[in-house]
N, C-alpha and C positions, 0 to 999 in steps of 0.2 A: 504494500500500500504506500501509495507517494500521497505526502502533502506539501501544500505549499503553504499551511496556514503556520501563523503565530503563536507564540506561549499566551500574548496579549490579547490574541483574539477576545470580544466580550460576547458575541452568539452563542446561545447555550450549544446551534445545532453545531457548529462550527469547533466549540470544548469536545462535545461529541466523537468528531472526526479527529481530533487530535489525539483522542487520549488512546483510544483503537493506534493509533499511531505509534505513542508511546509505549505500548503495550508491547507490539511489534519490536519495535527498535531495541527495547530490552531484555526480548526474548533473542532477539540475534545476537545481541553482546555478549549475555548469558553463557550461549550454543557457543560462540568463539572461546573465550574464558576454559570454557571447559572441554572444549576441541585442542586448543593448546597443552591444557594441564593431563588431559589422556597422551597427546603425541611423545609427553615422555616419558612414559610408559611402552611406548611402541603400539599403542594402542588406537584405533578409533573412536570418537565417539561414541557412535552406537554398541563399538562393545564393551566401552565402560558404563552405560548405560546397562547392557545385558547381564555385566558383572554384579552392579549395584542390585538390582532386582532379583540376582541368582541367592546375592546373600544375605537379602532382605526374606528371600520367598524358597529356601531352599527345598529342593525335593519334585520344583514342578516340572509338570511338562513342558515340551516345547511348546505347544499349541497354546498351554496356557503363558509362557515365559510372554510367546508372541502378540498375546492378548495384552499384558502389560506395557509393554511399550510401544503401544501401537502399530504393530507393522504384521505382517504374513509371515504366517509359519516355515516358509519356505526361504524367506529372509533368515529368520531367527536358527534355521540350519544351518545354513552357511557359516550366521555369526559364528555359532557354534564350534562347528566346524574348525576356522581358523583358530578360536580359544583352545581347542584340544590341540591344534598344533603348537599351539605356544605352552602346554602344559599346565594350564589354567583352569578348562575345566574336563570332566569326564560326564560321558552318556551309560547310562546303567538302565537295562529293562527295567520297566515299573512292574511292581509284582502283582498288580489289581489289572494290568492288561498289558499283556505278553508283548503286541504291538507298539505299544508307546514306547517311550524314553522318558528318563529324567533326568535332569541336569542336574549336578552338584561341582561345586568349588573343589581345586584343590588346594593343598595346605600350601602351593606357590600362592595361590591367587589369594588366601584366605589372610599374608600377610601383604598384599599389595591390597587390599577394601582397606586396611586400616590406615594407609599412607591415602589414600582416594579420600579418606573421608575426612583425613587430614586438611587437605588440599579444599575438597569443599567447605569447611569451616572457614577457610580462608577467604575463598567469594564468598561466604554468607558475610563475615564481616566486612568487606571493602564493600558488600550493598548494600550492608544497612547504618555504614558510616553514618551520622550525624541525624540519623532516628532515633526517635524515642520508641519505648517500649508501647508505650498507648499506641504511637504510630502506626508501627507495624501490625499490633491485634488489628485495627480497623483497618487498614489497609486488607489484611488477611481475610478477614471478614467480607468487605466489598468484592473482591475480587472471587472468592468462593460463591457468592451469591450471583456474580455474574453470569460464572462457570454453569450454575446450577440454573438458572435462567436459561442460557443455552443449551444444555443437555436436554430442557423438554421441549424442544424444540426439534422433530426429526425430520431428516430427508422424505418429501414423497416417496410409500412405495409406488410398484407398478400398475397397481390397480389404481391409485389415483392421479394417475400421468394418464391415462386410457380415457 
């Protein structure tokens, strides 16, 4: 999303269009920050993202790993995939359905979450430099309700494009 509006704008719809903007602009900084702080790790984003949620969420499957962070199971293979070549994680039949997998950490990777989460306390702090505590609850707060504003909100299915 481009704007070409002002911090000064005074149109509420125009605050609007800005803050959708802001929103953006610091969800890419975010994505950079921590696209950097994975690359020395040898790592990609998305699979310090796969890591985080492996060892947040240990034991799931791919399918569900893939539902976490948004992407297709067939992505979340791959990721996979490359992490068992760096020794990081292992696929183990799931014993509830011979078919499946599950992913768990290994004790390489189980000492690299704790340097990752290191590293994230670090952007937490350079983002909420010169915020208050109240700040951030309402901040947190708005933003969650947005969230939750748009989640009831869903795409047409097919029958109602017909």
């Amino acid at each position: 999303m481009i704007s070409t509006l002002t911090k000064t704008d005074p149109k509420p719809e125009a605050r609007n269009k800005l803050f959708g903007y802001v929103i953006h602009d610091l969800a890419k900084q975010l994505r950079r920050h921590f696209d950097t702080m994975a690359q020395q790790f040898g790592l990609t984003l998305a699979q310090w993202r796969l890591i985080a949620q492996i060892s947040a969420n240990e034991g799931l499957s791919q399918v569900a790993l893939a539902a976490l962070i948004d992407t297709d199971p067939m992505t979340v293979s791959g990721l996979i995939e490359r992490l068992e070549g760096k020794g990081l994680v292992e696929r183990l039949t799931d014993p509830d359905d011979s078919r499946a997998k599950i992913v768990r950490l290994t004790d390489k990777a189980h000492g690299l979450v704790a340097e990752m989460k290191q590293i994230a306390e670090k952007i937490s702090a350079e983002l909420f430099d010169g915020i208050t505590e109240d700040e951030r609850t309402t901040a947190l707060k708005v933003l969650q309700q947005m969230s939750a504003n748009l989640s009831r909100q869903r795409a047409p299915g097919k029958e109602e494009l017909v």
